[in-house]
C-alpha positions as CSV (number, residue, x, y, z in Angstrom):
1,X,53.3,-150.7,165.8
2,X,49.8,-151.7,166.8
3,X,46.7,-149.7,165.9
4,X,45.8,-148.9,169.1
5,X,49.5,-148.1,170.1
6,X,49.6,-145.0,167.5
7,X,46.5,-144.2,168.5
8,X,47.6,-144.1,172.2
9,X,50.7,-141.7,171.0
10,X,48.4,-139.6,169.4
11,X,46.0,-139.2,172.3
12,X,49.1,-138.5,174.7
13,X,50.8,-135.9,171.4
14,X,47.1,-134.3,171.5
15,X,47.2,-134.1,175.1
16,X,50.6,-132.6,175.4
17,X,49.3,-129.4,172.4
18,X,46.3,-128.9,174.3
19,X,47.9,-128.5,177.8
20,X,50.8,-126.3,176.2
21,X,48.2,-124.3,174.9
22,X,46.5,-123.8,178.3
23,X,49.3,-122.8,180.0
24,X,51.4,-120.5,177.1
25,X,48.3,-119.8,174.7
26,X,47.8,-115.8,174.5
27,X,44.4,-114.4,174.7
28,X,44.1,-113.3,170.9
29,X,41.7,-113.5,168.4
30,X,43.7,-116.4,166.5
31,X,43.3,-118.5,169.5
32,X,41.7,-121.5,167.8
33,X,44.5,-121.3,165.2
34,X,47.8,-121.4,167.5
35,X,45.7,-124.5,169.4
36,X,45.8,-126.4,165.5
37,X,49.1,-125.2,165.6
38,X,50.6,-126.4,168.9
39,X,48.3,-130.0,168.2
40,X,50.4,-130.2,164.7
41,X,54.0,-129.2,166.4
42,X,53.2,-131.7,169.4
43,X,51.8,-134.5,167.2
44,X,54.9,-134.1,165.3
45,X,57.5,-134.1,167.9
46,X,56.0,-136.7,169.6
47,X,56.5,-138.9,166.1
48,X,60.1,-137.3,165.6
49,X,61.0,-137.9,169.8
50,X,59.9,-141.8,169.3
51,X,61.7,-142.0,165.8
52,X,65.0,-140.8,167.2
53,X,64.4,-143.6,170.1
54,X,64.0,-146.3,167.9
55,X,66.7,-144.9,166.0
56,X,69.5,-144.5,168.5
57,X,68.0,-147.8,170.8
58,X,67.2,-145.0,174.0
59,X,64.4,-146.2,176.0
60,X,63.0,-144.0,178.8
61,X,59.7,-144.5,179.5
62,X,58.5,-147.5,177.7
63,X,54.8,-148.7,177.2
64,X,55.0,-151.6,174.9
65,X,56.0,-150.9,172.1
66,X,55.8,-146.7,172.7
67,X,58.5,-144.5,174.1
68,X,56.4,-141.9,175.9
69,X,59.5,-140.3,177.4
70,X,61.4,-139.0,174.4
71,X,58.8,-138.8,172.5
72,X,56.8,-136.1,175.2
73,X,60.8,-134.7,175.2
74,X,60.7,-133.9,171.3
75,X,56.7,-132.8,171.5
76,X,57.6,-130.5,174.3
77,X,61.1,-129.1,172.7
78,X,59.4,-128.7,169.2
79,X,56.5,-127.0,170.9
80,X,58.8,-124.6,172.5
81,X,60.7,-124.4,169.4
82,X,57.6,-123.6,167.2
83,X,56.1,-120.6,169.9
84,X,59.6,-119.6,169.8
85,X,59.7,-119.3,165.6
86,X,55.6,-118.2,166.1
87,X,56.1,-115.2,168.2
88,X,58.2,-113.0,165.3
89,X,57.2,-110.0,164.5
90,X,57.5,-109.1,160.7
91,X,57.5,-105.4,159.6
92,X,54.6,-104.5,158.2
93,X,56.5,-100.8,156.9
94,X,59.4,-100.4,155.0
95,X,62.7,-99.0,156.9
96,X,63.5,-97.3,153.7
């Protein structure tokens, strides 16, 4: 892959973390850091998503040499996946 195609799968990963985050991001005080987080997860599900395409030879969406469709697929099911693992509680007293 070209420079400016990675860079064009980053913008749309970016993209995809920052609109996740505007429509599931809570109103906390750690606001800034579940953004970092979703822009990580989607960054890396994007990469994972267009792996597994070249992998298997599955096209969906093609732009060149990019796969935007599976590889907004994995962003988004990673995404879900890490608010999913993000949103557990741990006890902060013991049961005993």
């Amino acid at each position: 892959m070209t420079l400016p195609t990675l860079l064009f799968a980053l913008l749309i990963a970016l993209l995809c973390g920052v609109l996740f985050h505007f429509l599931r991001g809570r109103k906390e005080s750690s606001s800034g850091w579940r953004l970092l987080l979703y822009l990580g997860l989607s960054t890396l599900g994007f990469a994972l998503g267009q792996w597994i395409s070249m992998w298997r030879g599955w096209n969906l969406f093609m732009f060149g040499a990019l796969d935007i469709g599976t590889g907004v697929i994995g962003s988004v099911a990673m995404l879900m996946f890490g608010e999913w693992l993000s949103r557990i509680d741990t006890q902060k007293e013991s049961g005993v």
